[in-house]
VORO-107585 format. One record per atom (N, C-alpha, C): residue in three letters; atom name; residue number from 1; z, x, y. Coordinates in steps of 0.1 Angstrom, whole numbers. Each point is the difference from the previous one (the first is absolute). Layout:
N
(ALA; CA; NUM; (Z; X; Y));
...
//
This chain:
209
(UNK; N; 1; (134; -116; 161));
(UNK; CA; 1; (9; -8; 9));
(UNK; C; 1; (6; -12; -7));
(UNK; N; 2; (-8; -8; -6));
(UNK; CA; 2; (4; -11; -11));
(UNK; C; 2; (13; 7; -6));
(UNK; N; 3; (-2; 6; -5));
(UNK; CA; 3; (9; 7; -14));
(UNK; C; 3; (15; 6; 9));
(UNK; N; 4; (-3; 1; 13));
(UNK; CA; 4; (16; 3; 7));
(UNK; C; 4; (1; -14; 6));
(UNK; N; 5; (-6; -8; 2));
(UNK; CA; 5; (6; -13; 1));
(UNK; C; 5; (6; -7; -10));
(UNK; N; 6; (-4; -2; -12));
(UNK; CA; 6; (9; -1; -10));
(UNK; C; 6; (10; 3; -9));
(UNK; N; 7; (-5; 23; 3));
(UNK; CA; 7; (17; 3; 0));
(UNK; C; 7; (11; -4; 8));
(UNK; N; 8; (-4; -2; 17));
(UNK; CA; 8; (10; -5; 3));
(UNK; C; 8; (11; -7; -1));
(UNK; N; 9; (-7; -13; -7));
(UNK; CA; 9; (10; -8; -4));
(UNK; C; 9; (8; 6; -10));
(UNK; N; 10; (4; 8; -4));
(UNK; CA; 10; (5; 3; -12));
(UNK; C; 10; (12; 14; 7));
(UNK; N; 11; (-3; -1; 15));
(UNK; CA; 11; (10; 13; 2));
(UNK; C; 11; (12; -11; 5));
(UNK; N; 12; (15; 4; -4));
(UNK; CA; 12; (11; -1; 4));
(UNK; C; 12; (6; 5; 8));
(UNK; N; 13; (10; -7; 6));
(UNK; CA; 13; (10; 9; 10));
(UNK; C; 13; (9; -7; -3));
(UNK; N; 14; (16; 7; 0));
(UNK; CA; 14; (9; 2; -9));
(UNK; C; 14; (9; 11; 3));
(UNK; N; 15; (12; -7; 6));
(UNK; CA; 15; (10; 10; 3));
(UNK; C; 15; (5; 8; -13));
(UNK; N; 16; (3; 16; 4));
(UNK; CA; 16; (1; 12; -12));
(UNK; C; 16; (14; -8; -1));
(UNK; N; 17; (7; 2; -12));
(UNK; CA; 17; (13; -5; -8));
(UNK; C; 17; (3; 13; -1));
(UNK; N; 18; (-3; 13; 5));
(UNK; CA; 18; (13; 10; 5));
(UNK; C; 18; (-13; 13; 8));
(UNK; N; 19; (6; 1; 2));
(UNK; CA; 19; (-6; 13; 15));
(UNK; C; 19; (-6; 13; -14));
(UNK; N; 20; (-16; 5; -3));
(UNK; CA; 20; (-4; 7; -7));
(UNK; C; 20; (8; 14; -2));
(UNK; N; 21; (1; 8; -5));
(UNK; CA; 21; (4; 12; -2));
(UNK; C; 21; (-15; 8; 0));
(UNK; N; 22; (-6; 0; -11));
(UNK; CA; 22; (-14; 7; -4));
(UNK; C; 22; (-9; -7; 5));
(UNK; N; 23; (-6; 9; 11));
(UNK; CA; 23; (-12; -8; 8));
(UNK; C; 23; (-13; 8; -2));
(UNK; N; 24; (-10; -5; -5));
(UNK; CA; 24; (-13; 10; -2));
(UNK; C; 24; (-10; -7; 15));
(UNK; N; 25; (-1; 15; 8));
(UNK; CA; 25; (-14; 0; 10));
(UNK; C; 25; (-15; 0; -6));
(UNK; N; 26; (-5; -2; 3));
(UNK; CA; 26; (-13; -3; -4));
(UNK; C; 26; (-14; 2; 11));
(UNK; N; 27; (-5; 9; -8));
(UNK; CA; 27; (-13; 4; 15));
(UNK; C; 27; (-14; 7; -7));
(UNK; N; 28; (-9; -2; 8));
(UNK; CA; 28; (-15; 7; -7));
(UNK; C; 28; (-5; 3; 11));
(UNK; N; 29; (-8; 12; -4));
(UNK; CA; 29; (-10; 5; 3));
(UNK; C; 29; (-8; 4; -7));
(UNK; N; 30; (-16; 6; 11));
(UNK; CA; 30; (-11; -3; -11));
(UNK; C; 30; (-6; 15; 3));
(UNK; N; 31; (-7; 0; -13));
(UNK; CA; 31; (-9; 16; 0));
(UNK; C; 31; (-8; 2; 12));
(UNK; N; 32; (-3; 11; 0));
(UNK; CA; 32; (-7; 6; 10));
(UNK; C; 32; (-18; -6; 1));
(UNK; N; 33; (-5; -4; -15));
(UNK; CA; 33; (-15; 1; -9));
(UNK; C; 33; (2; -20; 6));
(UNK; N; 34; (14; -6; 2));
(UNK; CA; 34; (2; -17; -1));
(UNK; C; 34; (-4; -5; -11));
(UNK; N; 35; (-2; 5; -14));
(UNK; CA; 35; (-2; -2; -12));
(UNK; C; 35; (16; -5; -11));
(UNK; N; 36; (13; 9; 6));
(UNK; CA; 36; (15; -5; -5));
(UNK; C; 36; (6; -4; 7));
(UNK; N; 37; (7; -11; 0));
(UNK; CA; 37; (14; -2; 4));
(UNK; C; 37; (14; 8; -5));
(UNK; N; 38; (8; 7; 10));
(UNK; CA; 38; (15; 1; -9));
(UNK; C; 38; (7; -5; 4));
(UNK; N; 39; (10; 5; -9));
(UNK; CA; 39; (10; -16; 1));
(UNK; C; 39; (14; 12; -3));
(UNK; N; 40; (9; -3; 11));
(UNK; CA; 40; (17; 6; -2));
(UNK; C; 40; (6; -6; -5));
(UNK; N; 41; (12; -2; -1));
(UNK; CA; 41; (11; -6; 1));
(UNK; C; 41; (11; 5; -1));
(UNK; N; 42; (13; 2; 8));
(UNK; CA; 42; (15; 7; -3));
(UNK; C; 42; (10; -8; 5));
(UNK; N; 43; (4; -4; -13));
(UNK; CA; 43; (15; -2; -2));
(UNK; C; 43; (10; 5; 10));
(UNK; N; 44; (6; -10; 7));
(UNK; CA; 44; (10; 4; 7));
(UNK; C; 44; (13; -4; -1));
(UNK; N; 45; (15; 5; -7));
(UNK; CA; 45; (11; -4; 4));
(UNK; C; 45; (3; -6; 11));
(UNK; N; 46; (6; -8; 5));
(UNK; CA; 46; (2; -4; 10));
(UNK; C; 46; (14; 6; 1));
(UNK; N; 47; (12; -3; -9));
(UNK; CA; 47; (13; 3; -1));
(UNK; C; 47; (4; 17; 7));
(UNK; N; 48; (-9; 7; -10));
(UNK; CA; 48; (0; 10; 0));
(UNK; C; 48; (-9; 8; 10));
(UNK; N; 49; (-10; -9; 10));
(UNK; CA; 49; (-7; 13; 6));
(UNK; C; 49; (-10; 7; -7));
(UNK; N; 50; (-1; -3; -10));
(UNK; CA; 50; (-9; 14; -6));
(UNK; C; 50; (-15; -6; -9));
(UNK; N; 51; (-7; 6; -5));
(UNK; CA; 51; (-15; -3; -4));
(UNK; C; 51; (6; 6; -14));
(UNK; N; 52; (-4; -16; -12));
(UNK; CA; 52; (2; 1; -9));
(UNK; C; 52; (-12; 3; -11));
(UNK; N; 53; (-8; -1; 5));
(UNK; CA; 53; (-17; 3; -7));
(UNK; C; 53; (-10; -4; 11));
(UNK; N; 54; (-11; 8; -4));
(UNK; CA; 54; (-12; -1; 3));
(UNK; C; 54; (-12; 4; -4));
(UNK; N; 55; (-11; -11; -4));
(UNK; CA; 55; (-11; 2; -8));
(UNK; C; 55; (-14; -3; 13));
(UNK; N; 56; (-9; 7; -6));
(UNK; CA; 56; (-17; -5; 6));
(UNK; C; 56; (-8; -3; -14));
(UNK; N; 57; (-8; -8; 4));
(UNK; CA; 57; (-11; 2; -7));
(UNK; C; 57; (-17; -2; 5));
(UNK; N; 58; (-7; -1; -6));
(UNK; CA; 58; (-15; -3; 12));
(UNK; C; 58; (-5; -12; -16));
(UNK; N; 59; (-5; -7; 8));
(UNK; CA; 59; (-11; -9; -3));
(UNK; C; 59; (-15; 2; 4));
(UNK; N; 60; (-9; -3; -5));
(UNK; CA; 60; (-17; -4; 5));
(UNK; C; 60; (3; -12; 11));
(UNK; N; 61; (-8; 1; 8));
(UNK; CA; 61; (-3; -11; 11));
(UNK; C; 61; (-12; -5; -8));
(UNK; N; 62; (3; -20; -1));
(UNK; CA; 62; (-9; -7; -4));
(UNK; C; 62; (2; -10; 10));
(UNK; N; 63; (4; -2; 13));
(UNK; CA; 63; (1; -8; 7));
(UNK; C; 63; (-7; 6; 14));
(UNK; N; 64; (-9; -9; 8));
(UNK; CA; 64; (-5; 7; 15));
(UNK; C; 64; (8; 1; 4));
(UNK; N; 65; (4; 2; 14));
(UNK; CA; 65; (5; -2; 16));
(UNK; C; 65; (-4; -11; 4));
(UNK; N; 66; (10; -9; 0));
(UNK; CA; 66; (-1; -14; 7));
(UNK; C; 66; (10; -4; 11));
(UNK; N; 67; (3; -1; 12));
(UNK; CA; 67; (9; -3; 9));
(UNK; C; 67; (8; -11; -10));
(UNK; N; 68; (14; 1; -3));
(UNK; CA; 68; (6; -13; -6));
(UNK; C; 68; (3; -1; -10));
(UNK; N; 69; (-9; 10; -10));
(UNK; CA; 69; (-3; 0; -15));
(UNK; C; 69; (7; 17; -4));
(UNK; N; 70; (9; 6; 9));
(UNK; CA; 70; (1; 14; -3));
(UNK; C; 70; (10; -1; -12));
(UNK; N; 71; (9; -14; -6));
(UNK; CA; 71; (4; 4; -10));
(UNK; C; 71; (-6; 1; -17));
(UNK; N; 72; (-9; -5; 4));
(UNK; CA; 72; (-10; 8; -14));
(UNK; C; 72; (-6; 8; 0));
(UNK; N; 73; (-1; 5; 9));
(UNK; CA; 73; (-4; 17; -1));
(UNK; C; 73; (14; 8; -3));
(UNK; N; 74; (10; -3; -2));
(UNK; CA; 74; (13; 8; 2));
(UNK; C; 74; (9; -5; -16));
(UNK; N; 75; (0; -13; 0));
(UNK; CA; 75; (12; -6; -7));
(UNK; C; 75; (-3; 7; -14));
(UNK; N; 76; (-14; 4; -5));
(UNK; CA; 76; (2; 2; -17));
(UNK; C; 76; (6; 13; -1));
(UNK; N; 77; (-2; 11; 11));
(UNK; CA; 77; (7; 12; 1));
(UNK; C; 77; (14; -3; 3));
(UNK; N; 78; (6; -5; 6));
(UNK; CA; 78; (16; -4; 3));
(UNK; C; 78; (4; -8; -11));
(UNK; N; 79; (-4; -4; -12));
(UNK; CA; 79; (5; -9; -8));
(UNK; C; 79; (-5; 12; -13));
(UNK; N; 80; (-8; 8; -1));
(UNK; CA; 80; (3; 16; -8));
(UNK; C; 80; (8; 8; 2));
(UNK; N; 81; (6; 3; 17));
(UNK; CA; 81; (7; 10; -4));
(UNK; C; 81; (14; -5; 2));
(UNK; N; 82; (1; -17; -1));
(UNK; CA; 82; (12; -8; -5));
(UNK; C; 82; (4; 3; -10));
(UNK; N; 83; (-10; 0; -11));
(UNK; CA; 83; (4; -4; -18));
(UNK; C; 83; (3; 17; 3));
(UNK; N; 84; (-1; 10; 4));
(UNK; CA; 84; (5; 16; -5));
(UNK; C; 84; (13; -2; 5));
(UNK; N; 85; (5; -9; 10));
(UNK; CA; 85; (18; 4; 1));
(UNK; C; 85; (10; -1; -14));
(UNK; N; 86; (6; 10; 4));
(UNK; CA; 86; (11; -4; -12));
(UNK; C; 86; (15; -5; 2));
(UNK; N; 87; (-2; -2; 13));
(UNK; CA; 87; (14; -9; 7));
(UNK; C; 87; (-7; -14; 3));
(UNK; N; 88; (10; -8; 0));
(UNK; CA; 88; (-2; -14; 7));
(UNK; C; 88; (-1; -2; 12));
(UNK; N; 89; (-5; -3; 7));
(UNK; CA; 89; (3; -1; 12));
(UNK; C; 89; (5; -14; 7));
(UNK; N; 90; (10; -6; 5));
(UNK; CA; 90; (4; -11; 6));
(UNK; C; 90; (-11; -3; 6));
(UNK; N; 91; (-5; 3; 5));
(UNK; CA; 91; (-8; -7; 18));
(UNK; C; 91; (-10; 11; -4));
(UNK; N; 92; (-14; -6; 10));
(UNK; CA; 92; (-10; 9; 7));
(UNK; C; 92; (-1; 4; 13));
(UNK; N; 93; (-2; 9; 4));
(UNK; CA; 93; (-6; -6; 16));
(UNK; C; 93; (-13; 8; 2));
(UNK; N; 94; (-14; -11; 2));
(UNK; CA; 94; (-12; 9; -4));
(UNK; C; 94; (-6; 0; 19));
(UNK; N; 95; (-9; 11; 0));
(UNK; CA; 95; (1; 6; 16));
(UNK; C; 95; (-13; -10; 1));
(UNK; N; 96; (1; -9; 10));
(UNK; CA; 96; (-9; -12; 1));
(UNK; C; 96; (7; -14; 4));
(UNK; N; 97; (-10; -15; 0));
(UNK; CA; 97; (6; -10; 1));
(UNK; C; 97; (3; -11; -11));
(UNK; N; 98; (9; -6; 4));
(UNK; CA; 98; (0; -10; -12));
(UNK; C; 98; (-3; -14; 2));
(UNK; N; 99; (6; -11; 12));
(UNK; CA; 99; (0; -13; -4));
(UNK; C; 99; (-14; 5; 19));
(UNK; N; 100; (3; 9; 2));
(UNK; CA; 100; (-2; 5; 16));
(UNK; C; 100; (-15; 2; 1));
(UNK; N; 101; (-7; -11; -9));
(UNK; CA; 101; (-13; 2; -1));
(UNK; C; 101; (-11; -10; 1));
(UNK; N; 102; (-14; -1; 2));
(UNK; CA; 102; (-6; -12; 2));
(UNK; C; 102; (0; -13; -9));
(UNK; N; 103; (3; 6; -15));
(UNK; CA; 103; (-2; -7; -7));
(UNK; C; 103; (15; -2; -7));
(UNK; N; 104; (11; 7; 8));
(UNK; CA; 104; (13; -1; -4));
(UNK; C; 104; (0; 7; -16));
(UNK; N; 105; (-8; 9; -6));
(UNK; CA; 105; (2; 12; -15));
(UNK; C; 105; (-5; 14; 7));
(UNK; N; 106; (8; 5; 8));
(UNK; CA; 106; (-2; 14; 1));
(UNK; C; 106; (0; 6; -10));
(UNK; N; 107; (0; 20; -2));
(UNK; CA; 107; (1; 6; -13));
(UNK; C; 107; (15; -4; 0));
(UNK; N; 108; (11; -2; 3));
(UNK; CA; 108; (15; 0; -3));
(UNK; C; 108; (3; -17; -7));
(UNK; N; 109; (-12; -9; 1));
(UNK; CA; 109; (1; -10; -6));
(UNK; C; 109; (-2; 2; -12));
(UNK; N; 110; (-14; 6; -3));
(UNK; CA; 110; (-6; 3; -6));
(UNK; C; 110; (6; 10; -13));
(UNK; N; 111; (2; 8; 3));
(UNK; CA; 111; (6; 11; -8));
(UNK; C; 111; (18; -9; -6));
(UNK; N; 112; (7; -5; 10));
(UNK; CA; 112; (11; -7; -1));
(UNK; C; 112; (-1; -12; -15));
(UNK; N; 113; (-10; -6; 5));
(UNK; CA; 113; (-4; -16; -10));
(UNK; C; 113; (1; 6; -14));
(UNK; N; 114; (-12; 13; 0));
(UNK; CA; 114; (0; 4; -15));
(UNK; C; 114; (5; 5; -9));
(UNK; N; 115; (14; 8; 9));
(UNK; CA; 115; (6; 8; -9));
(UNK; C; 115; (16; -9; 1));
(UNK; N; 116; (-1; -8; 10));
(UNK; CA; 116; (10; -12; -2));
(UNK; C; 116; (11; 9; 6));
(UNK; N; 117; (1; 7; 5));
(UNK; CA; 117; (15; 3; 10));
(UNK; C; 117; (-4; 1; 15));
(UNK; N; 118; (14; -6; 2));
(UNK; CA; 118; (6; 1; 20));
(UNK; C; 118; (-8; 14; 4));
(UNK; N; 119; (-8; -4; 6));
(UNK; CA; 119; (-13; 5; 7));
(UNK; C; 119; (0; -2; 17));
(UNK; N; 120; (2; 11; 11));
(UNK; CA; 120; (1; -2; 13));
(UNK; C; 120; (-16; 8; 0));
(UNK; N; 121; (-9; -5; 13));
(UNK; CA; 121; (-9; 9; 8));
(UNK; C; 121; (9; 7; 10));
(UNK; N; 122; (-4; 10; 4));
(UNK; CA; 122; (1; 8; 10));
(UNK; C; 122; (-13; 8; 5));
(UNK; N; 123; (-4; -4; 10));
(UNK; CA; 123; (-14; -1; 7));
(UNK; C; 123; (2; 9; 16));
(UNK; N; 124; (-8; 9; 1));
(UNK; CA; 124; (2; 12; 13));
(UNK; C; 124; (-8; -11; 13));
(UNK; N; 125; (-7; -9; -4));
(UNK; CA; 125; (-6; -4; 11));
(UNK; C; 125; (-5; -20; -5));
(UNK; N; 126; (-1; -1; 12));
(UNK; CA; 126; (0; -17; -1));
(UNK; C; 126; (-15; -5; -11));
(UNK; N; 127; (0; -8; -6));
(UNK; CA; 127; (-11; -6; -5));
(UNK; C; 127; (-7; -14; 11));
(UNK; N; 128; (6; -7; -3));
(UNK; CA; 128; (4; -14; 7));
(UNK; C; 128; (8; -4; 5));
(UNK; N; 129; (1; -10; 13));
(UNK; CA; 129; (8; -4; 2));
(UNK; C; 129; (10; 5; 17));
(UNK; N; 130; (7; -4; 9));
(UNK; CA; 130; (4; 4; 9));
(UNK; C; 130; (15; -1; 2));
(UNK; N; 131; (5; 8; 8));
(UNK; CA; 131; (14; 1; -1));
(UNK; C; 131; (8; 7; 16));
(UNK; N; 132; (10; 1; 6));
(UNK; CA; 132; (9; 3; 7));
(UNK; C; 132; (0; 18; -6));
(UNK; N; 133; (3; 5; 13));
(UNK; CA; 133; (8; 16; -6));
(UNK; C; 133; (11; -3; -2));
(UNK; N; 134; (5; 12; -9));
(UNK; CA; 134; (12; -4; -4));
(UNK; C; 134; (12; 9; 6));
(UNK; N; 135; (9; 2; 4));
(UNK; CA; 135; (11; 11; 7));
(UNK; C; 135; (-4; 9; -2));
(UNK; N; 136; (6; 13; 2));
(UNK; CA; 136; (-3; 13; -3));
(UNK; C; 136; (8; 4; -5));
(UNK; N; 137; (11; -7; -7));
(UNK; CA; 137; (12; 7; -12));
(UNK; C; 137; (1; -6; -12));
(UNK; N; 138; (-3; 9; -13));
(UNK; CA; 138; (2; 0; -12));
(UNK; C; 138; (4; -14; -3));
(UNK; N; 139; (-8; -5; -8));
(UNK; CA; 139; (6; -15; 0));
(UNK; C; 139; (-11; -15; 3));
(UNK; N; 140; (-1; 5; 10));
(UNK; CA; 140; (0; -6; 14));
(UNK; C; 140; (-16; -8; -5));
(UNK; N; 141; (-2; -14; -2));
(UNK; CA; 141; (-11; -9; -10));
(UNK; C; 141; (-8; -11; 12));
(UNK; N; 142; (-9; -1; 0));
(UNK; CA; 142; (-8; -13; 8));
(UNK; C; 142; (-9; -5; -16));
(UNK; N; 143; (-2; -15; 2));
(UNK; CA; 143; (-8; -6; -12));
(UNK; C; 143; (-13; 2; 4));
(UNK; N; 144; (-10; 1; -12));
(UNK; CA; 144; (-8; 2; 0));
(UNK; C; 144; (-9; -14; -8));
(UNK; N; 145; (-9; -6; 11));
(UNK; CA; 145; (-7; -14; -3));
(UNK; C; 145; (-14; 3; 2));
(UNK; N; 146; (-6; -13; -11));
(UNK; CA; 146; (-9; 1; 6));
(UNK; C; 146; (-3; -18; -1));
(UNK; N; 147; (-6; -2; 10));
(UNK; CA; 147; (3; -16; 4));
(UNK; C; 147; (12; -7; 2));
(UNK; N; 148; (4; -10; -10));
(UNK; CA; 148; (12; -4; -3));
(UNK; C; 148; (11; 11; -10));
(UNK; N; 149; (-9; 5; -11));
(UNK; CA; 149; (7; 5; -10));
(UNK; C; 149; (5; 15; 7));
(UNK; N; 150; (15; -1; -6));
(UNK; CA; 150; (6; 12; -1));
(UNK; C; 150; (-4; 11; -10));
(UNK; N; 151; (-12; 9; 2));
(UNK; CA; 151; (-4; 8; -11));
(UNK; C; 151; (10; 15; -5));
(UNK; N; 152; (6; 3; 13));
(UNK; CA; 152; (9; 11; 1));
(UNK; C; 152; (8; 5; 13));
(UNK; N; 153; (3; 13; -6));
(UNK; CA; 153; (12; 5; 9));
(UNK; C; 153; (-7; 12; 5));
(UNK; N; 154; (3; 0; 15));
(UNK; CA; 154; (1; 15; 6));
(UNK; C; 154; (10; 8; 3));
(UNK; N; 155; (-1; 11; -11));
(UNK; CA; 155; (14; 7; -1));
(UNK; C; 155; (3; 10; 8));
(UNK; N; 156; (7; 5; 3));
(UNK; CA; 156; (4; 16; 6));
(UNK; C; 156; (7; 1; -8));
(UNK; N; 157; (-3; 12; -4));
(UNK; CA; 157; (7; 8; -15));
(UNK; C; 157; (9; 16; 9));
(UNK; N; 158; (-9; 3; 12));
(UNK; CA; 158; (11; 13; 7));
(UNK; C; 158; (1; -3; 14));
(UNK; N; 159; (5; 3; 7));
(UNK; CA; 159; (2; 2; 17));
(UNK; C; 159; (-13; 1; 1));
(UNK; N; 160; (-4; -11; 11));
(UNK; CA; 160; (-14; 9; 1));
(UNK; C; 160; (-10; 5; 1));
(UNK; N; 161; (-1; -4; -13));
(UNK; CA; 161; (-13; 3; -10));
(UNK; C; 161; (-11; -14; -1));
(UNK; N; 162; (-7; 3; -1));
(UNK; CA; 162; (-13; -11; -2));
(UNK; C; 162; (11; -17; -14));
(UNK; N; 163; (-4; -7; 2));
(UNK; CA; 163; (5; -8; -9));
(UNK; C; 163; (-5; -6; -12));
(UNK; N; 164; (5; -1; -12));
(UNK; CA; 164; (-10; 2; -13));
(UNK; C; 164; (0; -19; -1));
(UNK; N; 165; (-12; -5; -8));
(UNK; CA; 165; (-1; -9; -1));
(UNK; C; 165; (5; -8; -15));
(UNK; N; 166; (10; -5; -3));
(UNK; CA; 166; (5; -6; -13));
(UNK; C; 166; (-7; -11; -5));
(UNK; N; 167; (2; -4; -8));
(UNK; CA; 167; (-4; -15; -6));
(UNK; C; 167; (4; -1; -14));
(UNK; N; 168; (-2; -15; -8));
(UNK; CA; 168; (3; 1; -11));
(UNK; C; 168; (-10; 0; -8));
(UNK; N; 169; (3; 8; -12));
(UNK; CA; 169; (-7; 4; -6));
(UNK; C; 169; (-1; -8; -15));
(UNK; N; 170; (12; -4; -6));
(UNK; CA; 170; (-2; -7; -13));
(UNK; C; 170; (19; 2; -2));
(UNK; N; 171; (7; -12; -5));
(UNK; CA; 171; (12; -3; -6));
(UNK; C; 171; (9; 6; 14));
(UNK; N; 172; (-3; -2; 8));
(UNK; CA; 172; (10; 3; 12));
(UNK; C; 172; (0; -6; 13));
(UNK; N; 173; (8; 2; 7));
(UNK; CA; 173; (0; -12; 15));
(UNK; C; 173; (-4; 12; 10));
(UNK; N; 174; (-3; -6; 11));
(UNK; CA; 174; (-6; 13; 11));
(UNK; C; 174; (17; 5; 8));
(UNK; N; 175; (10; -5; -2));
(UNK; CA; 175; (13; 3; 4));
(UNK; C; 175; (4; 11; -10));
(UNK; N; 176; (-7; -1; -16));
(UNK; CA; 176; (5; 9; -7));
(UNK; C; 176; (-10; 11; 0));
(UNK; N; 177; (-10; -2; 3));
(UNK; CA; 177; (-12; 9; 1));
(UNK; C; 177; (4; 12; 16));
(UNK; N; 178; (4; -7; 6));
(UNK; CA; 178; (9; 11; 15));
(UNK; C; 178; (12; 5; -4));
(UNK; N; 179; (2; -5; -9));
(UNK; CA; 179; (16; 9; -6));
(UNK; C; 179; (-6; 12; -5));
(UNK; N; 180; (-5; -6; -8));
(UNK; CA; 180; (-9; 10; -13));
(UNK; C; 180; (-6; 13; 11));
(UNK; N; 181; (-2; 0; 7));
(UNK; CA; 181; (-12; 6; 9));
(UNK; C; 181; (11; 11; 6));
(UNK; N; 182; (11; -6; 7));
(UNK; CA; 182; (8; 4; 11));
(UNK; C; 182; (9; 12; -13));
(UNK; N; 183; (4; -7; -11));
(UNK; CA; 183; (10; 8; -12));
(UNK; C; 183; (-6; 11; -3));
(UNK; N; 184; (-16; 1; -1));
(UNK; CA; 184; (-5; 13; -3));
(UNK; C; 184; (-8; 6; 5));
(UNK; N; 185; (5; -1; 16));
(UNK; CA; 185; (-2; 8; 5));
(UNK; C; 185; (7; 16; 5));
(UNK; N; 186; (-6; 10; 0));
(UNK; CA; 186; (4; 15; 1));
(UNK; C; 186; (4; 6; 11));
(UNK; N; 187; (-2; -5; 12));
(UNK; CA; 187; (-4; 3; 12));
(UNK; C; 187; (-13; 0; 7));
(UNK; N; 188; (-12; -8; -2));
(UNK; CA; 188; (-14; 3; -2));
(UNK; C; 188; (-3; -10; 5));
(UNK; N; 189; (-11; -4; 3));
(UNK; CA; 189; (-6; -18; 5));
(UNK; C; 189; (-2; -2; -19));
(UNK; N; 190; (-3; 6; -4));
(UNK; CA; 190; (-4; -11; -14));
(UNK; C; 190; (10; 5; -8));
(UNK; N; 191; (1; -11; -12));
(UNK; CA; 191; (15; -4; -10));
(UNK; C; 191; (-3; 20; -5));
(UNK; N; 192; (9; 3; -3));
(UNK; CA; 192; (-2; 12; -11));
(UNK; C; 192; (-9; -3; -10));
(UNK; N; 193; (2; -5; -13));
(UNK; CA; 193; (-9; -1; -8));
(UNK; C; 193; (-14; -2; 4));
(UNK; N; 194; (-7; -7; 9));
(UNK; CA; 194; (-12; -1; 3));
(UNK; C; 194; (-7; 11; 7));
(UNK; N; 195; (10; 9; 7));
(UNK; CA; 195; (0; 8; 11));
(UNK; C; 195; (-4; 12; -10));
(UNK; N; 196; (7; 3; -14));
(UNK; CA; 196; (0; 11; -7));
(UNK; C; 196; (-12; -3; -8));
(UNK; N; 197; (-4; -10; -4));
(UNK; CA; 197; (-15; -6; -9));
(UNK; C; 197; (-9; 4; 11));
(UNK; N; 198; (-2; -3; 9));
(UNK; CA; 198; (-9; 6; 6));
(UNK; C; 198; (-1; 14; 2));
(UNK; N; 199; (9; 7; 3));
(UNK; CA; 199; (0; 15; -4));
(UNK; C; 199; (-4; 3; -10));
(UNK; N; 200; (2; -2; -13));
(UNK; CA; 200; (-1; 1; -12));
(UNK; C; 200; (-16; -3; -6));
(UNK; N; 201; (-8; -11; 5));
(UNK; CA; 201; (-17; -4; -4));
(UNK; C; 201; (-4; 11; 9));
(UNK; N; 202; (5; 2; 14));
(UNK; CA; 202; (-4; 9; 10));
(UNK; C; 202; (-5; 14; -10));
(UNK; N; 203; (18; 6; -1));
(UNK; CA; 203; (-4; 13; -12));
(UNK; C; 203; (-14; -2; -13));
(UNK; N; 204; (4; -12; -7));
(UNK; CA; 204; (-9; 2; -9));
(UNK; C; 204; (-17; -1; 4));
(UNK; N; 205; (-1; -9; 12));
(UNK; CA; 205; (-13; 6; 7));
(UNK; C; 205; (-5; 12; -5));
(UNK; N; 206; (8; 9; 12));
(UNK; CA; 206; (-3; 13; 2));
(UNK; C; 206; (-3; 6; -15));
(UNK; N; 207; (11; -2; -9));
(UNK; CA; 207; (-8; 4; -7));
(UNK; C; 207; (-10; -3; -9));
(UNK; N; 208; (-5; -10; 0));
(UNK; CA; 208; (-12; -6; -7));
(UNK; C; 208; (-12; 5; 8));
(UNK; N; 209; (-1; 4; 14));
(UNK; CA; 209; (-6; 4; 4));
(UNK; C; 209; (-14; -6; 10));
//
């Protein structure tokens, strides 16, 4: 807990200086034995619509289950099957929270800080914090606080559909972090890229067995 209080200070927010093209999703899951973590990630055109790579890899779990602490059990697998990309990727967007957390270093802070790029969370369900519903059309945002501080956004990404929770993650503003979210998205509650990474550790599950 110390050691995300101290990263904290060290995360930025920072309007993007042009709207990302190459966006990599980011997602894990774990063995069946809870001995590996894996770790996806795919590249997404944004321009073009289409999936420009995608890699997994698995790591050893050397971290417990700690409410709070899930990005060290995850981050050294997401920062392995980073170094196999062979595209750059503009932006991240890792499936989780970022500033939207007790200690303000979710894994999207986290994973964001160290590899030093515009880094959004996108998180399926609240961590902390209370908030307004938000419309029911595409778009359609209530803030998401907790106390005084503005920690994030509740987004609606389809007609709808349940609402995904944004925040910032590292070198971005939470205005750019709902762009980011809303631009790559497919038709789906979650951005494409994160939506396909999780498909993707899903498959490699299965087959690791």
């Amino acid at each position: 807990m110390e050691v995300q209080r101290r990263l904290a200070s060290r995360v930025r927010s920072a309007a993007l200086a042009r709207p990302p093209r190459l966006v990599a999703g980011l997602d894990c899951a774990f063995t069946r034995d809870g001995a590996r973590c894996i770790a996806g990630a795919v590249v997404w055109d944004v321009s073009e619509a289409c999936v420009v790579e995608e890699r997994t890899t698995t790591r050893a779990l050397r971290f417990p289950y700690v409410p709070g602490l899930l990005s060290f059990r995850e981050t050294p697998a997401l920062l392995a099957v980073l170094r196999l990309l062979r595209s750059e990727p503009d932006a991240l967007v890792v499936d989780g929270h970022g500033l939207a957390h007790p200690r303000r270093f979710g894994i999207a802070c986290h994973v964001g800080l160290l590899v030093d790029r515009p880094t959004a969370g996108c998180a399926k369900s609240r961590l902390i914090g209370t908030h307004a519903e938000p419309g029911q059309r595409r778009g359609a945002r209530r803030p998401l606080r907790d106390g005084e501080d503005r920690i994030g956004t509740v987004l609606r990404t389809r007609d709808g559909t349940r609402p995904v929770y944004a925040s910032i993650g590292h070198r971005i503003d939470l205005p750019g972090a709902e762009r980011l979210l809303l631009a790559t998205g497919g038709g789906y509650r979650l951005p494409e890229p994160t939506r396909l990474a999780d498909r993707l550790v899903a498959r490699a599950k299965q087959q690791l067995g």
